[in-house]
MINUTOR-900338 format. One record per residue (C-alpha): residue in one letter; residue number from 0; x, y, z. Coordinates in nm, 2 decimals, decimal comma, always signed. Layout:
N
- A;NUM;X;Y;Z
...
***
This chain:
487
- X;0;+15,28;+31,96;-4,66
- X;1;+15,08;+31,69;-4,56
- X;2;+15,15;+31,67;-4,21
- X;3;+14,97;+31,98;-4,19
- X;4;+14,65;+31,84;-4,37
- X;5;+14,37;+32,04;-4,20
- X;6;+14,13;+31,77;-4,00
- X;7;+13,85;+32,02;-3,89
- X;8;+13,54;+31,98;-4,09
- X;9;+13,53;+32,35;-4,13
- X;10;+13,72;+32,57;-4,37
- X;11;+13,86;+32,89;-4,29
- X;12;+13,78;+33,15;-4,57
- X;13;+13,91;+33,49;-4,64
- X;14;+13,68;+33,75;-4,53
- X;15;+13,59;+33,87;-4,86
- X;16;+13,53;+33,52;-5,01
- X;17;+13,29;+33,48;-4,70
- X;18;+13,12;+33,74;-4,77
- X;19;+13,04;+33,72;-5,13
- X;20;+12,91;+33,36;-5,05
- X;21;+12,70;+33,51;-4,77
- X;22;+12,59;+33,81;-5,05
- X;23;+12,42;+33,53;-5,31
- X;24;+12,30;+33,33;-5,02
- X;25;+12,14;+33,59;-4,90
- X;26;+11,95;+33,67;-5,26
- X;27;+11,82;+33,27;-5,22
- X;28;+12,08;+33,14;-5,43
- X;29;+12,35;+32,86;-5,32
- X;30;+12,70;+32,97;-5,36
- X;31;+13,05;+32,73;-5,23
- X;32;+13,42;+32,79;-5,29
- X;33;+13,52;+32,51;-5,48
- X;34;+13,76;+32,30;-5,62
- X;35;+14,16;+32,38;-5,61
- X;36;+14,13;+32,65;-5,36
- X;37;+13,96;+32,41;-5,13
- X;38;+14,19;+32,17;-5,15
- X;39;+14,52;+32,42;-5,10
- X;40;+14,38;+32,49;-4,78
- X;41;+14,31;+32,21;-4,64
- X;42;+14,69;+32,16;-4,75
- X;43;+14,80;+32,45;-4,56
- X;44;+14,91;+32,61;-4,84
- X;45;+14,76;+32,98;-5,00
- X;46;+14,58;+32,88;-5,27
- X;47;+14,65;+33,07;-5,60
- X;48;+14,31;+33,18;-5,68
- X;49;+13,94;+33,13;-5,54
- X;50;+13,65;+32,99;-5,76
- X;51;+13,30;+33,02;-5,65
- X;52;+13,04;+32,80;-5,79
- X;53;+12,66;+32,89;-5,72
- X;54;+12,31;+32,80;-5,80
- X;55;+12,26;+33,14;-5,96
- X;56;+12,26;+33,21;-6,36
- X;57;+12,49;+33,45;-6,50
- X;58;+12,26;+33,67;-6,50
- X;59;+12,17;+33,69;-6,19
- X;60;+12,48;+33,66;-6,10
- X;61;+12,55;+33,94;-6,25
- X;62;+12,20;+34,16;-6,09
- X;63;+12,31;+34,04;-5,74
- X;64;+12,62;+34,12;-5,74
- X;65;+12,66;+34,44;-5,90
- X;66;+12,40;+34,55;-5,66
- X;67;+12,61;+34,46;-5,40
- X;68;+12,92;+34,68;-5,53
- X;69;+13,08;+34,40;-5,73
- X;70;+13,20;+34,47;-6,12
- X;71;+13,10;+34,19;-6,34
- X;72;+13,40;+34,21;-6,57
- X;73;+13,32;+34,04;-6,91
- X;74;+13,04;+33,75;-6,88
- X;75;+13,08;+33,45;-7,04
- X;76;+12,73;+33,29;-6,93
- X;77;+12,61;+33,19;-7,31
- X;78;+12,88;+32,93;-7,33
- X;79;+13,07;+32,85;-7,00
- X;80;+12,83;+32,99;-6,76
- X;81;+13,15;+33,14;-6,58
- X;82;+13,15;+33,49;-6,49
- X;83;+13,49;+33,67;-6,35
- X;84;+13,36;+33,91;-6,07
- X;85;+13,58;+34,22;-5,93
- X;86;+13,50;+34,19;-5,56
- X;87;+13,73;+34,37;-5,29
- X;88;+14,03;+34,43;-5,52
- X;89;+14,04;+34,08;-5,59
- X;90;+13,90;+33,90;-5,95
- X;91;+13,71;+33,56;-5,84
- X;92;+13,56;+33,33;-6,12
- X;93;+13,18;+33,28;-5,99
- X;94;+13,00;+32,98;-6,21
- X;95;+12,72;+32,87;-6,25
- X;96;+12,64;+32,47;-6,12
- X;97;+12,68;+32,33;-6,47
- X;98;+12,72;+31,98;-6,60
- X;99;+12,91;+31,86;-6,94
- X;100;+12,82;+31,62;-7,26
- X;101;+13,15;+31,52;-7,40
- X;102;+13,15;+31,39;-7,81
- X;103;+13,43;+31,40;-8,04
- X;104;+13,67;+31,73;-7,93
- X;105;+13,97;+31,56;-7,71
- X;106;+13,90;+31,84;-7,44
- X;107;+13,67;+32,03;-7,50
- X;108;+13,28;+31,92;-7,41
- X;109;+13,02;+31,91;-7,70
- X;110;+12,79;+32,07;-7,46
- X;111;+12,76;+32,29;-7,14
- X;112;+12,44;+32,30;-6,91
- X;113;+12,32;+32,44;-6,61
- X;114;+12,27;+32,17;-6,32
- X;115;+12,04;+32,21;-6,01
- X;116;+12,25;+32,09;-5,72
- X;117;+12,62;+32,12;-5,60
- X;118;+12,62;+31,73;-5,61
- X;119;+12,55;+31,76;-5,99
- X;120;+12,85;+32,02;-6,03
- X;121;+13,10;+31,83;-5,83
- X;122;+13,03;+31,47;-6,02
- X;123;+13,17;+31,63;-6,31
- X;124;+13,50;+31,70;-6,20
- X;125;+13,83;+31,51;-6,24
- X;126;+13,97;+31,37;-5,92
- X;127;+13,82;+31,37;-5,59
- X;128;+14,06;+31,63;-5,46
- X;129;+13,93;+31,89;-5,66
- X;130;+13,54;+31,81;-5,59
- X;131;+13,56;+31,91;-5,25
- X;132;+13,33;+32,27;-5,16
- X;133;+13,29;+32,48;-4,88
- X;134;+12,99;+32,71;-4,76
- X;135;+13,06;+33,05;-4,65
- X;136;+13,06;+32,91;-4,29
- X;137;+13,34;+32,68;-4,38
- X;138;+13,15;+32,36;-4,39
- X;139;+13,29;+32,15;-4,63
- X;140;+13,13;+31,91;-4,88
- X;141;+13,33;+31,61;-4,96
- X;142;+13,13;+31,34;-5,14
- X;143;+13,41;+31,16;-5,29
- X;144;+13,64;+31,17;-4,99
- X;145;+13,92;+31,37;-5,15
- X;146;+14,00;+31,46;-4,77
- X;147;+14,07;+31,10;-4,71
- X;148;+14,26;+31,09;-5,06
- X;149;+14,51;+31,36;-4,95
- X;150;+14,59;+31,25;-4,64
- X;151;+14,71;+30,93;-4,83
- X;152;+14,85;+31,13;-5,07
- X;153;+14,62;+30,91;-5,30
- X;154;+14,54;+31,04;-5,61
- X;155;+14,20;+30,93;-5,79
- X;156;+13,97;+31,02;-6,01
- X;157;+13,61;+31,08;-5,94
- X;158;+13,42;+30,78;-6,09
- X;159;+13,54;+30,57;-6,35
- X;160;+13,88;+30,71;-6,45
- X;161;+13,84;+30,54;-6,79
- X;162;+13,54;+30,76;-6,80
- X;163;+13,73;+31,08;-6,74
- X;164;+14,03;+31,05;-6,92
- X;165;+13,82;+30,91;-7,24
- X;166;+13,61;+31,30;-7,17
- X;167;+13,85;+31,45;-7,17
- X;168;+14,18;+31,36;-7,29
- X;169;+14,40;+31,71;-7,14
- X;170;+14,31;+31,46;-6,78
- X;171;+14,56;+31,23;-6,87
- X;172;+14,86;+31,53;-6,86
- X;173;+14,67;+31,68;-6,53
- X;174;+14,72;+31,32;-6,35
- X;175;+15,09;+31,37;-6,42
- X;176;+15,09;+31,69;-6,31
- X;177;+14,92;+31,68;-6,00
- X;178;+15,08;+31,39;-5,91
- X;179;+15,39;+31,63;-5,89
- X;180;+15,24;+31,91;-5,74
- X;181;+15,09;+31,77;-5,47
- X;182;+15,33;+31,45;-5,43
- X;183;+15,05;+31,22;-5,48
- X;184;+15,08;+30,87;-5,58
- X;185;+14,78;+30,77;-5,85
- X;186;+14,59;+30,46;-5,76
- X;187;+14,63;+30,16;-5,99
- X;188;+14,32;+30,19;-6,16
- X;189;+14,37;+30,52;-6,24
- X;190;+14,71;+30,45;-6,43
- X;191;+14,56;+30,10;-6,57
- X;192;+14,30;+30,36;-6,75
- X;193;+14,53;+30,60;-6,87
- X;194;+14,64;+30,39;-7,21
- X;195;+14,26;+30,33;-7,31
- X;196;+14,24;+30,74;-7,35
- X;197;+14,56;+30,76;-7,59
- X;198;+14,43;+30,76;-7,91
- X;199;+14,22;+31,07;-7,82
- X;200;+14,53;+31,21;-7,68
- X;201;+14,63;+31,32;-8,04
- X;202;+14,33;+31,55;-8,06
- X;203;+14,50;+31,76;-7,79
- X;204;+14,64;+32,13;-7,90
- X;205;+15,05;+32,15;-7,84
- X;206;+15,00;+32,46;-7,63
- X;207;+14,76;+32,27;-7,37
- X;208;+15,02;+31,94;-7,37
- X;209;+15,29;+32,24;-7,31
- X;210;+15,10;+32,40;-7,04
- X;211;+15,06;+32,11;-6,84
- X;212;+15,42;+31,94;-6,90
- X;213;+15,57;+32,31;-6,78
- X;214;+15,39;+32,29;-6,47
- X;215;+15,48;+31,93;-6,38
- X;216;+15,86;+32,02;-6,48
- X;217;+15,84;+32,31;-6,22
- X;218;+15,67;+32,13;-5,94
- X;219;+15,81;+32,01;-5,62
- X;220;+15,81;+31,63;-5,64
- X;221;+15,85;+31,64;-6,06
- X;222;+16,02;+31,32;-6,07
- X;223;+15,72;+31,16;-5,96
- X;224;+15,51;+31,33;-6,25
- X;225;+15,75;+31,23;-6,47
- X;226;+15,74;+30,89;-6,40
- X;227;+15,40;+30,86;-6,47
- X;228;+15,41;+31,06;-6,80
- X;229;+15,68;+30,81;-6,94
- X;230;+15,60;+30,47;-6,74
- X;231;+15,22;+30,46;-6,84
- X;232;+15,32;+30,55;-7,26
- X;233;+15,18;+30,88;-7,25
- X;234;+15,49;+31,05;-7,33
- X;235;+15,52;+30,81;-7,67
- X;236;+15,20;+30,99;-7,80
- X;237;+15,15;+31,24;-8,01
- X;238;+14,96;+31,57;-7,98
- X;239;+14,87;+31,84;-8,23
- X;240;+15,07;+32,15;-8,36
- X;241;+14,90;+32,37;-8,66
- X;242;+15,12;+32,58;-8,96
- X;243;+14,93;+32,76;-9,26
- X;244;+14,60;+32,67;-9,15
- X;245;+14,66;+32,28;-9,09
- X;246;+14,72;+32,04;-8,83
- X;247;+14,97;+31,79;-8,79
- X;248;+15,15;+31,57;-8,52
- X;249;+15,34;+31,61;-8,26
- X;250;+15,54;+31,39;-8,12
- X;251;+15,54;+31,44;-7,73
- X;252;+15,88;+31,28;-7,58
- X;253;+15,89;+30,94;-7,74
- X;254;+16,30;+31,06;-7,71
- X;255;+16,27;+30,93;-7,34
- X;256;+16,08;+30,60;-7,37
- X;257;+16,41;+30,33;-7,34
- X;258;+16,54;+30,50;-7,06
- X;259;+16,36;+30,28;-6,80
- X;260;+16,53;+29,98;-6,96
- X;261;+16,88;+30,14;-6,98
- X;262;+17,10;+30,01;-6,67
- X;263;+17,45;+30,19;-6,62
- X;264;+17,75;+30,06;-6,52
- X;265;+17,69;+29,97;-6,17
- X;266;+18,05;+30,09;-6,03
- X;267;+17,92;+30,41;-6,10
- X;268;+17,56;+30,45;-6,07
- X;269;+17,32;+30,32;-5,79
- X;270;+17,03;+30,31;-6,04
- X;271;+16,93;+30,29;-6,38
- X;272;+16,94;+30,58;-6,64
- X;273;+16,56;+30,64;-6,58
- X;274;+16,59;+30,69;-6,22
- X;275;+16,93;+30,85;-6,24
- X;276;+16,75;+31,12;-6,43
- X;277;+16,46;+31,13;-6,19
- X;278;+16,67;+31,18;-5,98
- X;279;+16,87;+31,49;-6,11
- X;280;+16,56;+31,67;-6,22
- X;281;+16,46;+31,66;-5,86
- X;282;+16,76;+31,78;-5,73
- X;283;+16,82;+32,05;-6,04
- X;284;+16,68;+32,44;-6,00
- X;285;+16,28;+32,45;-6,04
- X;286;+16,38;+32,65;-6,38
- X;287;+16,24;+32,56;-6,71
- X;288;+16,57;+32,52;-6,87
- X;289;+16,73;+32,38;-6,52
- X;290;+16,46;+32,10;-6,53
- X;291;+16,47;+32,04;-6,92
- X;292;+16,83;+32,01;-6,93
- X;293;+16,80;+31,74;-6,63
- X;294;+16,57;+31,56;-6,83
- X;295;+16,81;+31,51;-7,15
- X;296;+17,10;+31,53;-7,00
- X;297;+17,14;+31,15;-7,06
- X;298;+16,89;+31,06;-7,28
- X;299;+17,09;+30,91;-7,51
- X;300;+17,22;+30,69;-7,28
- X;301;+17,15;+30,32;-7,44
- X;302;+17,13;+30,46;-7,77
- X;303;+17,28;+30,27;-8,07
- X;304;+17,62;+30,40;-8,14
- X;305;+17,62;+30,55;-7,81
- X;306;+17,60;+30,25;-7,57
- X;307;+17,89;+29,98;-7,55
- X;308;+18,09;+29,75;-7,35
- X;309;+18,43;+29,85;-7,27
- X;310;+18,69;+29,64;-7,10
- X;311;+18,36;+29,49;-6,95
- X;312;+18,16;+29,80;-6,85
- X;313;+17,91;+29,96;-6,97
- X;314;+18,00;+30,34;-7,17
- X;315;+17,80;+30,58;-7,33
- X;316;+18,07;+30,80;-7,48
- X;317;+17,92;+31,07;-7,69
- X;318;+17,56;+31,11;-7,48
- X;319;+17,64;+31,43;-7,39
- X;320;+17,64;+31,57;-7,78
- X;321;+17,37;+31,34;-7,84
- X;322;+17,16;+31,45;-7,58
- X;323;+17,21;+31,81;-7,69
- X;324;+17,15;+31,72;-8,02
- X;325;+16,78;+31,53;-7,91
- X;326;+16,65;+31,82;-7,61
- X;327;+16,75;+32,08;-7,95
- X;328;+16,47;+31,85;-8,13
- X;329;+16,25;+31,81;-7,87
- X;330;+16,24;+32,16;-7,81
- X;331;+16,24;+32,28;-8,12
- X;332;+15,91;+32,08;-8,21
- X;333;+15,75;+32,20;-7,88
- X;334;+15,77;+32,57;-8,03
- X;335;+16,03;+32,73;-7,77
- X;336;+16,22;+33,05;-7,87
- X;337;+16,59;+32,98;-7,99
- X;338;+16,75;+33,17;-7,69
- X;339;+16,58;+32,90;-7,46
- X;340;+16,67;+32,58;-7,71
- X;341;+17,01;+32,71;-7,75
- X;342;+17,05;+32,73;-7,33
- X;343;+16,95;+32,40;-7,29
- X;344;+17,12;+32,22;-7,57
- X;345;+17,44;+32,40;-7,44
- X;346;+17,38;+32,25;-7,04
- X;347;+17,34;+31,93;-7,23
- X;348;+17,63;+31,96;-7,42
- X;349;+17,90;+32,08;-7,16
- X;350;+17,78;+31,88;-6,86
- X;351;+18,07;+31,63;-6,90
- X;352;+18,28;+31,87;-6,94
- X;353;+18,23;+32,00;-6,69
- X;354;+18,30;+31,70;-6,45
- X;355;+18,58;+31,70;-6,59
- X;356;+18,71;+31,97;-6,51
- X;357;+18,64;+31,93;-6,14
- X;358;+18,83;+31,64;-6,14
- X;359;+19,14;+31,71;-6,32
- X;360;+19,29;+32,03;-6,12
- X;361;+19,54;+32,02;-6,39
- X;362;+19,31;+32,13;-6,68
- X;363;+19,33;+32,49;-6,83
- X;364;+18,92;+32,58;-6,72
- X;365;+19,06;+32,93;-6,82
- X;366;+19,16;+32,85;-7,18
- X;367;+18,80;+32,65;-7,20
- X;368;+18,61;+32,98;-7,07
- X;369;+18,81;+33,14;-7,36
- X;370;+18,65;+32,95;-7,58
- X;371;+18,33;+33,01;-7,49
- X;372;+18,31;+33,37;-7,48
- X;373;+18,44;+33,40;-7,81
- X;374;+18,20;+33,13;-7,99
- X;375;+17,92;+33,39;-8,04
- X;376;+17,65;+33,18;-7,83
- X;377;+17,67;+33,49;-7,62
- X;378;+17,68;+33,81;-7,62
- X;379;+17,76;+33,95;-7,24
- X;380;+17,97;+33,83;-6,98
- X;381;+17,63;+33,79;-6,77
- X;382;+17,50;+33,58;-6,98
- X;383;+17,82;+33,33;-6,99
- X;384;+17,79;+33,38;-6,64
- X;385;+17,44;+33,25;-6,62
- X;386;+17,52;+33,00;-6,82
- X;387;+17,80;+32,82;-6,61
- X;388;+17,60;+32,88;-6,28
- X;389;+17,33;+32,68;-6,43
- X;390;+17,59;+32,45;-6,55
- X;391;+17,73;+32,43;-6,25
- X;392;+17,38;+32,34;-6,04
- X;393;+17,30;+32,09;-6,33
- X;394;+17,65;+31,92;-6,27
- X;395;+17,55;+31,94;-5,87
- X;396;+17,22;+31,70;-5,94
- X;397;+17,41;+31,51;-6,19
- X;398;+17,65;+31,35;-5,90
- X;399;+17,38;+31,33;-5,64
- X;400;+17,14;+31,10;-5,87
- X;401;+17,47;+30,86;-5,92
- X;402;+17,37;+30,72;-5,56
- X;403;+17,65;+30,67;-5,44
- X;404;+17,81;+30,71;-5,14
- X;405;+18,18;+30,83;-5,30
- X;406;+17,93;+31,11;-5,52
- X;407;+17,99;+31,41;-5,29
- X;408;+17,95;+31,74;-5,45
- X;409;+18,23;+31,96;-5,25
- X;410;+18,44;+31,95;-5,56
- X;411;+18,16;+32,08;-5,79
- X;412;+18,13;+32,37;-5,53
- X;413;+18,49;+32,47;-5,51
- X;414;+18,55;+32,45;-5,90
- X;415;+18,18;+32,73;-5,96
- X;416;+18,33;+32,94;-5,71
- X;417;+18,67;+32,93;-5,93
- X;418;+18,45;+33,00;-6,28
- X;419;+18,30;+33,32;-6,13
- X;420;+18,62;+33,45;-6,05
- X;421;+18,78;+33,37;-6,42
- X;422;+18,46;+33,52;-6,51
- X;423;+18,53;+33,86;-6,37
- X;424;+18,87;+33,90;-6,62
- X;425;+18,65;+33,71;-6,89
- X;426;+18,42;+33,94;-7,12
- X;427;+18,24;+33,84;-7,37
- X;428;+18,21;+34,13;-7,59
- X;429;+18,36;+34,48;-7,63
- X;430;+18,08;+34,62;-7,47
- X;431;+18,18;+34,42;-7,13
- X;432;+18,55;+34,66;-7,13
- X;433;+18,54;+34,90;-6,92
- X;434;+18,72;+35,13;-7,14
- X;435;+18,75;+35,54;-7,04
- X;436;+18,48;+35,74;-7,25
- X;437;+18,70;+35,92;-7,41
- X;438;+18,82;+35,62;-7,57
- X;439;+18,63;+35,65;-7,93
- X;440;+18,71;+35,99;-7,95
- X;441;+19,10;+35,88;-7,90
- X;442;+19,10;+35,59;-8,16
- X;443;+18,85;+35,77;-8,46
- X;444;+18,81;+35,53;-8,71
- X;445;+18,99;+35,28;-8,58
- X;446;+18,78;+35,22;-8,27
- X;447;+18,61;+34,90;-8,36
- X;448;+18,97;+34,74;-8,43
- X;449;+19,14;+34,85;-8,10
- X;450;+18,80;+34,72;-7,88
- X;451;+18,86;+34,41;-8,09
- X;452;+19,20;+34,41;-7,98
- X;453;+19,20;+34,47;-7,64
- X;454;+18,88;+34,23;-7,59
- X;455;+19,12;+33,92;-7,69
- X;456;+19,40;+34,05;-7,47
- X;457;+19,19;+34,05;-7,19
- X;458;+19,07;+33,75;-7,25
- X;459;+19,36;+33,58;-7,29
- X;460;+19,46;+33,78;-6,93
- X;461;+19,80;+33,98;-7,08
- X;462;+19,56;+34,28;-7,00
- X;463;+19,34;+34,42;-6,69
- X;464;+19,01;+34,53;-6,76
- X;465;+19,02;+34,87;-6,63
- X;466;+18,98;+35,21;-6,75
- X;467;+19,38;+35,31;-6,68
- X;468;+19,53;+35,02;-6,82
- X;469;+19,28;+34,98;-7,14
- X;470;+19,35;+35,36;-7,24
- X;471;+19,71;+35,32;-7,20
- X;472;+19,72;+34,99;-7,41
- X;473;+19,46;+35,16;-7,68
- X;474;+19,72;+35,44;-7,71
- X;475;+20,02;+35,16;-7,79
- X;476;+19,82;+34,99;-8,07
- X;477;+19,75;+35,38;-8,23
- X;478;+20,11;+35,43;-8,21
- X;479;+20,15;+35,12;-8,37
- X;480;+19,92;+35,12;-8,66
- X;481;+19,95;+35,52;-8,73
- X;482;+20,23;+35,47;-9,01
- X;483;+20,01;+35,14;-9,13
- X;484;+19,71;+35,42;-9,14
- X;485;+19,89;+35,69;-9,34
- X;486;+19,99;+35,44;-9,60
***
């Protein structure tokens, strides 16, 4: 994305952002599109949404603008001078220039005021490429040369980034985060400040640290968020969580910490567990559960009882359970729903064996499958099927972040292409037969114990799963079990 960084000193604006710029000018106030939709467009990319700042108060904001035909949806002047505006079908965030007094809150500032100048407005923000502005003529105002900082793909704060992160301690996650999104790498100063902010860091609400850590595991270059989070010791802090009316800690991923000192057994891996990982997560789906299950997938590699020398190489029998055992934790605390803890623990879990069954041809993957859809972790055939795809692409980035020139993936491919079709004979519950309607009527009472029976038959492939065959095999086991019934 950077080699199509815009150069022009002029922005081009949508129409109606243009012209409700031109609408507050025009009343004698100063009004710029600011911040992140700036920046995404001088990126070449379409920003997600469009924030105005302006000279005007809210309320005139509000008097201009509903003059003009604008709705001024629900004001929020009295404390964030921010008021979201309906303008053209489209909801645009329109504050006021305001400056900040930070005190003991970890985020939040102690105080908001109006400023009297754009310059004002911009010195209070986090890193230079979000101070950047532009006029409804698409000039654009740049004071802190974020321009200069994308094009190096140079990420910095604006002033003193012991300053910023010590306001406001939710920076610290952003810095990882945008460092992922946009690919950025943040200066030296900026990461040399980031443990002087830590102990504020514990002051931060769970659902913020979440919000932000979600985003960086989605992003396009997450490895190189990831890095930072872990490298610098934020991810060895703790944040806060609150039950029955009290706070307590959090731990944040302190589980991941040794991996940067964890080598591997070189006749296998090009790099150490930490980049290994990197690695994967890069190369995994930009899911939530793709890109935690990266993440753990060996994170118990080094671990005591876990790591050993074996006929002089280094093992880590075991991480695979381990690992499951530690995203289950990890996710657990951060306050996910079950379904999504038990998906991830279960890539964790079965990414070995997976390999292994890729490379021994001779391995019953059928009788495994078995296995699985009658364990009760779930409860259609489409969601086993899920399952193993995602299995299957986490098993894909596993090989690639070995490194190695030997780790090609053509065997992964054939093998998923084999599950889906065992998956097709494979259900996972009665509901998945495809039994003839008339089916219940036929077996009476006894229709929960033929489904039962013909669901293990066809899993264990002694029947087809089709309308004909199931009706003929359901009128066997009456036959069977009438005299058993009558006695």
């Amino acid at each position: 994305m950077f080699d199509r960084l815009r150069t022009s000193s002029r922005l081009a604006l949508p129409q109606a952002v243009r012209e409700l710029l031109r609408v507050l000018a025009a009343a004698g106030y100063e009004a710029y599109a600011v911040g992140g939709c700036v920046r995404d467009t001088l990126l070449g990319r379409a920003p997600h949404d469009w924030d105005i700042t302006t000279a005007a108060r809210p309320e005139d904001i509000e008097r201009v603008l509903t003059a003009a035909g604008a709705t001024v949806i629900a004001p929020v002047g009295e404390t964030f001078a921010v008021s979201p505006v309906r303008w053209r079908g489209v909801t645009y965030e329109v504050a006021t220039f305001r400056g900040e007094v930070y005190g003991t809150d970890s985020h939040r500032p102690a105080a908001v005021y109006y400023a009297d100048s754009l310059s004002e407005d911009l010195a209070r923000r986090d890193f230079t490429v979000n101070a950047m502005a532009a006029d409804a003529d698409g000039r654009i105002y740049d004071p802190y040369d974020g321009r200069r900082d994308l094009k190096r793909r140079r990420l910095a704060t604006v002033g003193s980034p012991a300053e910023r992160f010590r306001e406001d301690a939710l920076r610290l996650f952003r810095a990882c985060r945008f460092a992922a999104q946009l690919d950025m790498r943040p200066t030296r100063e900026l990461c040399a400040a980031m443990p002087d902010a830590f102990d504020r860091v514990r002051g931060l609400s769970l659902m913020r640290v979440k919000q932000e850590t979600e985003r960086l595991l989605l992003a396009d270059a997450a490895a190189r968020g990831l890095d930072l989070l872990v490298r610098s010791g934020l991810a060895a802090c703790s944040c806060r969580g609150r039950r029955d009316g009290a706070d307590y800690a959090v731990p944040i991923l302190p589980e991941l910490m040794h991996l940067p000192d964890t080598p591997q057994e070189p006749a296998f891996h090009a790099y150490n567990a930490w980049m290994h990982t990197l690695v994967t997560v890069q190369h995994a789906p930009a899911t939530l559960a793709g890109r935690w299950a990266a993440l753990f997938h060996d994170a118990a590699k080094g671990l005591p009882g876990i790591r050993a020398v074996r006929h002089g190489k280094l093992t880590d029998y075991g991480h695979d359970v381990r690992g499951a055992q530690l995203a289950r934790d990890v996710l657990t605390r951060w306050g996910y729903p079950p379904a999504t803890v038990q998906r991830v623990a279960f890539l964790v879990a079965m990414h070995m064996r997976y390999h292994y069954f890729v490379q021994h041809e001779a391995a019953d993957a059928r009788k495994w499958l078995r296995k699985l859809a009658r364990s009760g972790q779930f409860r259609t055939t489409d969601e086993l099927r899920e399952a193993m795809r995602e299995l299957g692409e986490l098993c894909v980035a596993d090989v690639i972040g070995c490194g190695r020139p030997q780790s090609h993936t053509d065997g992964h491919t054939a093998f998923a292409a084999y599950i889906e079709a065992l998956l097709s004979s494979m259900p996972v519950h009665t509901r998945d037969l495809h039994y003839p309607a008339t089916l219940p009527r036929q077996a009476g009472a006894q229709t929960g114990a033929v489904l039962r029976s013909l669901l293990q038959r066809v899993q264990d492939g002694t029947l087809d799963n089709t309308p004909t065959a199931l009706a003929a095999a359901a009128a066997r086991y009456l036959t069977r079990h009438a005299g058993k019934e009558r006695s």
